[in-house]
Every structure is written in structure tokens, then in C-alpha cells.
N, C-alpha and C positions, 0 to 999 in steps of 0.2 A: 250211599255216598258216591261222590263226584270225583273224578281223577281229572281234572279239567285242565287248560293247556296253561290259566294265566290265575290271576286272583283280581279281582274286578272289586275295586274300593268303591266305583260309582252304584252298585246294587245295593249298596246301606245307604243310600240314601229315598230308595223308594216309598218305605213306608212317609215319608214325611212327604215325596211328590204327589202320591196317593190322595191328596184334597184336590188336586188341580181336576178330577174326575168327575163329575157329574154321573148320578145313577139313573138319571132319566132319560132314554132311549127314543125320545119324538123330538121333530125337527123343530117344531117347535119355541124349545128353548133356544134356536140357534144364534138368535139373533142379537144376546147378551154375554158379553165378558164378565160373569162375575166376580172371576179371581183374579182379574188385571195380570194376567201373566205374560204382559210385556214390558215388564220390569223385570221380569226373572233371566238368568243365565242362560241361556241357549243350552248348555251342557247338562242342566236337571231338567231342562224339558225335553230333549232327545232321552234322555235316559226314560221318564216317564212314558215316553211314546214305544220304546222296543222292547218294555217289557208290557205293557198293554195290547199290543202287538201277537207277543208269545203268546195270551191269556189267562184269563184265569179258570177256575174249576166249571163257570158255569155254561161257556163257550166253547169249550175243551170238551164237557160231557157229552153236551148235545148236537154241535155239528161236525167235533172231529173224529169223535168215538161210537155216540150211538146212531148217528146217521153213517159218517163217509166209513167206517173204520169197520163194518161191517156189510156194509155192501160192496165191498172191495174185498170182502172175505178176507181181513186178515185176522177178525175174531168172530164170536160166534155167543151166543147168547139165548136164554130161555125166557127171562122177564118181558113183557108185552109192551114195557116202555119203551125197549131199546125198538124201538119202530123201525130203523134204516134197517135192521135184521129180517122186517117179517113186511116190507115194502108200505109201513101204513104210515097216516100223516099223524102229526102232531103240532099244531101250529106254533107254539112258541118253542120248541127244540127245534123247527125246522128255520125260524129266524132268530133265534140265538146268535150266531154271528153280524147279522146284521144289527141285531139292537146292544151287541157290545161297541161295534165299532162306529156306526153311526149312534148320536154325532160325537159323543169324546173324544175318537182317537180324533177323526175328519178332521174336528174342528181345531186340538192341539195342532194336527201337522200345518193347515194353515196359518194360524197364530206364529208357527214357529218358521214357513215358508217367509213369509212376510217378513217379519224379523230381522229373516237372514240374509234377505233378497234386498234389501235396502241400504246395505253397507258392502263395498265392494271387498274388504277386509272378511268379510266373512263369505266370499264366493265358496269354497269348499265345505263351509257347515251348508249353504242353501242347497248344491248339488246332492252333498248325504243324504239328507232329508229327501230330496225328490227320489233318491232311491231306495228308503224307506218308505217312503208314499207309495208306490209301485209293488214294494210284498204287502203293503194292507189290501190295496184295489184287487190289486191281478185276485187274491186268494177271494175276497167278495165277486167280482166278475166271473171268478173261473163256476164258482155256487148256483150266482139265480140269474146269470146273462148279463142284461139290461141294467143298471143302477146307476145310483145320482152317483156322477162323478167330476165334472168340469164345476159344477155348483154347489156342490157340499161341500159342510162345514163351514163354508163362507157366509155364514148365517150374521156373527157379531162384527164380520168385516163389511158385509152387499148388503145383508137386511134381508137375505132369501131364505124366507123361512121355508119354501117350497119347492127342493130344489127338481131342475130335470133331468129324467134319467136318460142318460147317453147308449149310444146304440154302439154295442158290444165292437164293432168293427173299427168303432170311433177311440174307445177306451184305449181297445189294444195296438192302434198306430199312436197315440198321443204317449202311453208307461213305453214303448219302443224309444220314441223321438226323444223322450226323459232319459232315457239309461244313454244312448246315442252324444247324447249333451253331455250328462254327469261325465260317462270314460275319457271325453274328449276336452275336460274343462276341467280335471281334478288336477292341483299342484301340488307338487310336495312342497316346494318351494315356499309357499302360499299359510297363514294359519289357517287350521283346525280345529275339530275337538278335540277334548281331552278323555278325562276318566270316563265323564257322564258320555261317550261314548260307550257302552257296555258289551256293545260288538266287536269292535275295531280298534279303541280306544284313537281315533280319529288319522289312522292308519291310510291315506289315500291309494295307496297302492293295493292295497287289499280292496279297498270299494270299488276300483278301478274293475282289479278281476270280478269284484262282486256283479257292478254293473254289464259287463259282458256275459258271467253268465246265466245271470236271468236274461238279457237280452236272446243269448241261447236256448234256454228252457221256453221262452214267450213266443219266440223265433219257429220253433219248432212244434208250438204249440199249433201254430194255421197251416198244418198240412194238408190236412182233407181240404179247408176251405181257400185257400192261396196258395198252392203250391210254391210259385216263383216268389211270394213275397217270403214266405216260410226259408225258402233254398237263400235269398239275399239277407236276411236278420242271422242267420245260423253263418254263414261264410265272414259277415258282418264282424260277431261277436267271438267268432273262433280268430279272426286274424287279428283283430285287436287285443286279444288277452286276458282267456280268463284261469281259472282257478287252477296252481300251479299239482296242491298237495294237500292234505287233511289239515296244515295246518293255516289255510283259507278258508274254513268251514264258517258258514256262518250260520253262530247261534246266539242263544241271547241264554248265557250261567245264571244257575241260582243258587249261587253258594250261600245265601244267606237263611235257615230253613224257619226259623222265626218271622223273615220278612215279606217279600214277593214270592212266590212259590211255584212252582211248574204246575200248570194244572192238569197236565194226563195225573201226575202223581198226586195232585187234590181226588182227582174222580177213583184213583185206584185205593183211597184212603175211605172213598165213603162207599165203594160200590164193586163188594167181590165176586160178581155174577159173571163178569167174562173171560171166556176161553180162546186159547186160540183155533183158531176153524179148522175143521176137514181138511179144504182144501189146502190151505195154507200148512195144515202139518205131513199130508201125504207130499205136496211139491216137494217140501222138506227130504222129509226121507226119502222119495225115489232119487234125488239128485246129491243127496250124501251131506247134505248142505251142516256144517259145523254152528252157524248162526242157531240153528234149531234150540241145542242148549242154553242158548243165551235170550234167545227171544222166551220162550217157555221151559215150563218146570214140571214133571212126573208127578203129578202128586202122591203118590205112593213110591217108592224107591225100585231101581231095577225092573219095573213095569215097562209094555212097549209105549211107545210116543202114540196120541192118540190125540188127535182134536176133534172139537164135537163139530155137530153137521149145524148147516145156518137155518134160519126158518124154522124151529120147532120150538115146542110147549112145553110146559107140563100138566096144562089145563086143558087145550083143547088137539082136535087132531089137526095136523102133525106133530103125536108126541113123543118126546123124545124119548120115553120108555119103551115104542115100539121102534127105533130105528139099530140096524144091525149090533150099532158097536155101543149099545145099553148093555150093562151088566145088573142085573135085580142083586141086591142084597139079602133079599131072602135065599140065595141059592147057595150063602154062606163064601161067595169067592171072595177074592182081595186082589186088585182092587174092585170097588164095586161103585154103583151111584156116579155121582158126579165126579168121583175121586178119580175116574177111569179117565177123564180128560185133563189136557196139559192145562195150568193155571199159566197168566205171564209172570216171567220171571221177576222175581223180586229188585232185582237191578236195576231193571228199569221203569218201576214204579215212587222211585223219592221225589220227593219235592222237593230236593236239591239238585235234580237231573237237570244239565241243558238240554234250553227248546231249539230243534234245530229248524232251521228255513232251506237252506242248501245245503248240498255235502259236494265235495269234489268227487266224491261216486255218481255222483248224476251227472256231473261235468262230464265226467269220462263216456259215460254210457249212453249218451245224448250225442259226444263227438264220433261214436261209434258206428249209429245210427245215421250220420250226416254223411259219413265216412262209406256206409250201405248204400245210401240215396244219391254220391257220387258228387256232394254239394263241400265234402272236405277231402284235402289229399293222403289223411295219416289213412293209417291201418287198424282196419276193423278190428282185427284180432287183437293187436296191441291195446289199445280203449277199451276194451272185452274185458280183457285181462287186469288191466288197471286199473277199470270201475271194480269190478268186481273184489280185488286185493283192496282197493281202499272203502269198499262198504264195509269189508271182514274188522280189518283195522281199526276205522274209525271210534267203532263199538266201546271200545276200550277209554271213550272219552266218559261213562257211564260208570268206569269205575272198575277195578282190577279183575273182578270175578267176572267182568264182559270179556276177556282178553281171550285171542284166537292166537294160539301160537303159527308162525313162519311156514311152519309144516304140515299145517293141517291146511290151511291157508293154499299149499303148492300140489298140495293132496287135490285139493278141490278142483284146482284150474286142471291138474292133469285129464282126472275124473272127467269136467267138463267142459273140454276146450271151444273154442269158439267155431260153429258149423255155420260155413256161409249160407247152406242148403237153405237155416231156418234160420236165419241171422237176427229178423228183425222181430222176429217172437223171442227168441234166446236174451236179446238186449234188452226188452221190455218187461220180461220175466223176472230180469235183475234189476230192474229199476222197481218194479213193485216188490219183490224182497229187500230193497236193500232202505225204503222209504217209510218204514215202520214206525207209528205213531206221527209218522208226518204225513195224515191218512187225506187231508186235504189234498197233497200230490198225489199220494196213490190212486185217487179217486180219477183227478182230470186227466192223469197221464191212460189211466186204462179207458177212458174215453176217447181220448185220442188216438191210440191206436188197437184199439178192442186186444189187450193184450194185459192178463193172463187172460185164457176164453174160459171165463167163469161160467159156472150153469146157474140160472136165476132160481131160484124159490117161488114157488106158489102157497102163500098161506090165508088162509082165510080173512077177509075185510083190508086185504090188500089192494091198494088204489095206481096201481101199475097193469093191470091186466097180466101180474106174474111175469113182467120184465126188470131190468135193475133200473132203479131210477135216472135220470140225464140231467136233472139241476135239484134245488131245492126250491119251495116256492116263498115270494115274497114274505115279509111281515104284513100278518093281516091289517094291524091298525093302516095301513098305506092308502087303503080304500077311502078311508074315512078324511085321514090326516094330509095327503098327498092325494086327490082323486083325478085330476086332470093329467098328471105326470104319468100317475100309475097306470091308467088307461092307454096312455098313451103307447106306453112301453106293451101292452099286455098285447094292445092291437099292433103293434110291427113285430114282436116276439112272436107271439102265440099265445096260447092260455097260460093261467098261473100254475101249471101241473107239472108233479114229476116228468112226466115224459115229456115235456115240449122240450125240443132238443137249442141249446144254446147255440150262438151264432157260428163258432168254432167246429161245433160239431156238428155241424150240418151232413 
């Protein structure tokens, strides 16, 4: 169950927006409205669009769980499907999000750009929308690089059934100059959305901070590759205003558990094979961390905390009955088997959970890191302190038995106060604990600054040469379906391989 901040009447309306959805994945169909949904309300097609967004079970399984969510070591797994675990490919989990979001969501946000963008009365729903557009892309860009962006979805507006894929450098100045617009063009003054807002509830002031700090998170995302543009988007987005407190967080509620559903909590409904990792449960305990209890669960009571290691079997070698912290049950102990590792906690497995996108924990621990690199004036320490109390905090949006008391909370900051020695690992460290099941971030943020220093896996029929992978690769039908674009992209990227390093992370 949910302890959520509001009650969101526009998510009973999903199941009925849920026809606007096409289930077929080739660009193909692009080039037809069949459900004329420019007759509909602006307010049930945004609604439609951010919970599609969130996803559902089969997008959620394959590229946030058993790809990113495991190579980011925040869990750990034995079945040989879960591939991001053991570095091997799988062609349709590894374009699972691309064939959720091209072209349905693509083509509703432009159906609904267009819409908006045509009446000057509706300047504030167009800008939302472009700031929704921006967590669809950016979270596609940050995956396979290169992808159709300036021309997708424009299939039943252009007639481009074949769109081009835009060069990553290009993406990420065009979703900047978007957020740049939307902060600088939002009125309150002005209508909005309403219910079918499910984030906001057409709140401009909040999209406002929304839009600055994703422009912060994207800002800061071209470090290695733009220093000085990275240093001006992050000064940028800090001076203009972004997210004050948790209760800025932007997620997309699923109080309704009959309706639209969370889909970590679909895949935790069909799929009890993962643990929390090694590493992810020693960070834990060396650093006292309180979150531990609430991210995972003992499965035998009063046992010590124990996460399993990543990369292993129980069919071939590395298996995990030969690694240290195997307990045989023949030797008659307790706990034994699989029972010796931590399960996740049940808390945050509902499909009534919210999906979150940003937390004002990452606001903080982002302006911290800015604050490091000498691009903002507050104090590292201070941002330290207050990502970190509002990651503890926020948890509690999951529902009572997530809740971190004050004291434990003040416990922790003493225990681990902010060392400028090692400032910018310490920051990152808490951005990857604090970004849990939002495994999509955790994934690009430790790209970006190779922070936690995870040790890779070496497992057999693994197609990384035993390194962690650096993108996903396209959808294969793209060869076929898309072949001039696809090449095109694959010759100024690189190959379609895990390891060809995206433009960012160069």
C-alpha cells in the first residue's frame, strides 16, 4: 500500500484511455490516426501519456530490472534470462523500451504537442507536454545514443514512416533549449491542466522547478564530454529554480490497483528470483545505512544481512553454490539455500507503488556536486546533507513500514558526514543508493561519473569481454524496417554493441 501525498481522480480514468495505445511497435504504422484523438481532451491524453511513460510490466522487466538494475548492481540474480546480470544479449529485452515507446507514446505526445501548440490559450499544457517529451527521450537517448528524435512519431502528422535518427549531441542541446523555453514560458496566471494532469495536477510552478531540474540532471549529465556547456546548463538550472522539497517529487501514483499498475510491482508479482546484490548490501552495512531495512528483507528472521554476488548460476560455472557466502542445506543450518539472501522488501513491490522520475534527492546531490566543481555557490556539505535526509524521507511515500525515523536519519549524517577529501565518490554513492528501482538513472549516472567503482563479472557467453555494458543495442527489426537511418546512426556512433560508448560518455 501507498501513503501518497494527494489522491489523483484522473488515474481512474486510464483503463478507458488505454485504447488510444496501439500494440504494435514498427514505425510503420506511423503514418495513421486511427483513433482520431484530436477530438479528445488534452487532459486524458496527457494522463494517458505519463502513465505510459511510468510503464508497464513488460518495459519495466526487461530494460529497468533485468538489464539496467543489475548491472548497476543494485540486485542480483541466478536465472540466465536476467542477461544484464551475466553481460549476455537478448534481443527483444534489450529493445523493450524502445518498442514500448516508439511509436505510441512518440506519436500521442505529438498528436498532443500539436493540439496544444495551436491555441495560444493552451500555451502552458504545450510547454508541460514538451517537458514530458524530454523524460521520454532523454531516458531512450541516455539507453542506445543515437535515435529517431526530431521525426518520430510524426508519422500521421509528415507521413515519415522512416524517421532519422538524430546525433545524440543534437538531442541533448534541442530537450535543454525545451526545458530553457517551458521554465521561461510557464504562467500561472495563464490555464492549465487539470486532474488528467496525474503529476502536477497542472501545478506550473512545480513543472517550473520540474523543468530546471532535469535541465540540472541533463546539464550535468555532459561532463566528460562539454565541460563548459555542462558548468552553464547546471548554473543555468540552479539559478532559475528548481525543486524546493519531497514534496516536488515527481512521480506518476497508482492508487488504483485494479487499473494502471506500477510495473516494477507487475514484474515483482510474476518474478521472485531477485536479490539484492553483494555489493549493494555490504555498501549498506559498512556505512550503517538505515535504508537497508527497507530496501530488503532477511528472509529468515534475526539472520545477518546478506546479498548474493552478481554473475552466477546454478547450472553452470560461476555457481553460486560454490561462492563464499553459499550455505548447503544439507549441513542442516538455518538459514540455508537461497533463504541466506536478502529478498526486496515487500514495500516496495505493489502495484500501487509510485513511479518516480526525479526525487528532490537528486536535486540536492547533483547541486552538491556543482557546488564540488565550483559551477554553484551553496555548500557542498549542506546539499550532502539534504540529498541525503531527503532520499531517507522520501521512502515513506511507499507507505508507513518505509518510514526512517528523525533519529536514525541524524544517526546516519553524523556516522557519515560529508568528506570533501572524497566529495565527488561520496555524492555519487548517494545518488546511486538513493535512486532505487529508478535503475534507468542509476545506470547513466554511474556512467557518468564511474561512481559506485563496481567490479564487472566475467560469465560465460558474455558479449562484453567481462566489462559492464555502456548502452543497449538497437531493436533489431531497425535493419530491416529503418535501414538507411539505422546505418546511418550505427556509422557515426559505432557498432550496435554493448560497449560502443554513447556520445555523453565518451
Amino acid at each position: 500500500m501507498t501513503n501518497l501525498k494527494k489522491f489523483i481522480p484522473g488515474v481512474f480514468l486510464i483503463p478507458c484511455l488505454l485504447v488510444l495505445a496501439s500494440c504494435d511497435s514498427g514505425f510503420e504504422e506511423m503514418n495513421v490516426n486511427p483513433t482520431q484523438a484530436d477530438q479528445l481532451d488534452p487532459n486524458f491524453k496527457l494522463t494517458n501519456i505519463q502513465v505510459q511513460i511510468s510503464g508497464q510490466r513488460y518495459e519495466n522487466w526487461r530494460t529497468n530490472l533485468i538489464y539496467s538494475s543489475v548491472m548497476i548492481q543494485h540486485f542480483a540474480t541466478i536465472p540466465g534470462y536476467w542477461a544484464g546480470d551475466k553481460y549476455t544479449y537478448i534481443g527483444s529485452y534489450s529493445a523493450a523500451m524502445w518498442d514500448r515507446y516508439y511509436p505510441n507514446i512518440a506519436r500521442n505526445i505529438e498528436d498532443l504537442l500539436l493540439q496544444t501548440g495551436e491555441d495560444p490559450e493552451m500555451a502552458n499544457m504545450h510547454h508541460i507536454t514538451q517537458i514530458v517529451r524530454v523524460i521520454m527521450y532523454h531516458r531512450l537517448t541516455d539507453l542506445y545514443g543515437d535515435v529517431p528524435y526530431s521525426e518520430a512519431g510524426r508519422g500521421f502528422i509528415d507521413d515519415i514512416t522512416q524517421p532519422a535518427y538524430d546525433p545524440q549531441s543534437e538531442i541533448y542541446a534541442d530537450m535543454l533549449a525545451k526545458l530553457e523555453a517551458a521554465a521561461a514560458a510557464l504562467n500561472p496566471a495563464n490555464p492549465s491542466y487539470g486532474a488528467g494532469d496525474v503529476m502536477y495536477q497542472g501545478d506550473v510552478d512545480q513543472w517550473r522547478k520540474l523543468a530546471n531540474s532535469l535541465m540540472l540532471r541533463l546539464g550535468m549529465r555532459l561532463v566528460k564530454v562539454d565541460p563548459a556547456a555542462a558548468q552553464s546548463w547546471a548554473s543555468k538550472a540552479i539559478s532559475g529554480g528548481t525543486m524546493d522539497s519531497n514534496d516536488d517529487i515527481a512521480y506518476v501514483p497508482h492508487n488504483d490497483a485494479s487499473g494502471w499498475q506500477n510495473g516494477n510491482g507487475q514484474v515483482f508479482l510474476a518474478d521472485g528470483s531477485p536479490r539484492l546484490s553483494e555489493f549493494f548490501v555490504d555498501w549498506m552495512v559498512v556505512h550503517g545505512d538505515p535504508r537497508l531495512e527497507v530496501y530488503g528483507t532477511i528472509p529468515v528472521a534475526g539472520a545477518d544481512p546478506v546479498g548474493m554476488p552478481n554473475g552466477r548460476s546454478n547450472a553452470v560455472d560461476p555457481r553460486i553454490e560454490d561462492h563464499p557466502s553459499w550455505i548447503s542445506c544439507d549441513s542442516g543450518a538455518s538459514p540455508c539455500g537461497m533463504d541466506v539472501y536478502m529478498v526486496p522488501n515487500a514495500v516496495l513491490q505493489g502495484v500501487d507503488d509510485p513511479m518516480f522520475f526525479m526525487t528532490y534527492a537528486e536535486v540536492e546531490l547533483l547541486k552538491a556536486e556543482a557546488a564540488v566543481r565550483g559551477w554553484h555557490s551553496g555548500d557542498p556539505a549542506t546539499h550532502y546533507a539534504n540529498g541525503v535526509r531527503a532520499a531517507m524521507q522520501y521512502l515513506s511515500m511507499y507507505g508507513a513500514e518505509a518510514v526512517i525515523a528523525d533519529a536514525d536519519i541524524d544517526a546516519y549524517l553524523t556516522a557519515n558526514p560529508y568528506d570533501a577529501a572524497k566529495g565527488m565518490q561520496q555524492i555519487n554513492e548517494q545518488i546511486w543508493a538513493a535512486v532505487l528501482l529508478n535503475e534507468y538513472e542509476a545506470y547513466a549516472n554511474w556512467r557518468r561519473t564511474g561512481y559506485p567503482e563496481l567490479t564487472p563479472v566475467v560469465f560465460p557467453g558474455n558479449v562484453t569481454g567481462g566489462t559492464i555494458p555502456r548502452r543497449l543495442r538497437y531493436r533489431e527489426a531497425e535493419a530491416v524496417a529503418n535501414p538507411e537511418n539505422y546505418s546511418a546512426a550505427v556509422s557515426r556512433q559505432g557498432p550496435d554493441e554493448f560497449t560502443t560508448r554513447i556520445w555523453w560518455d565518451k
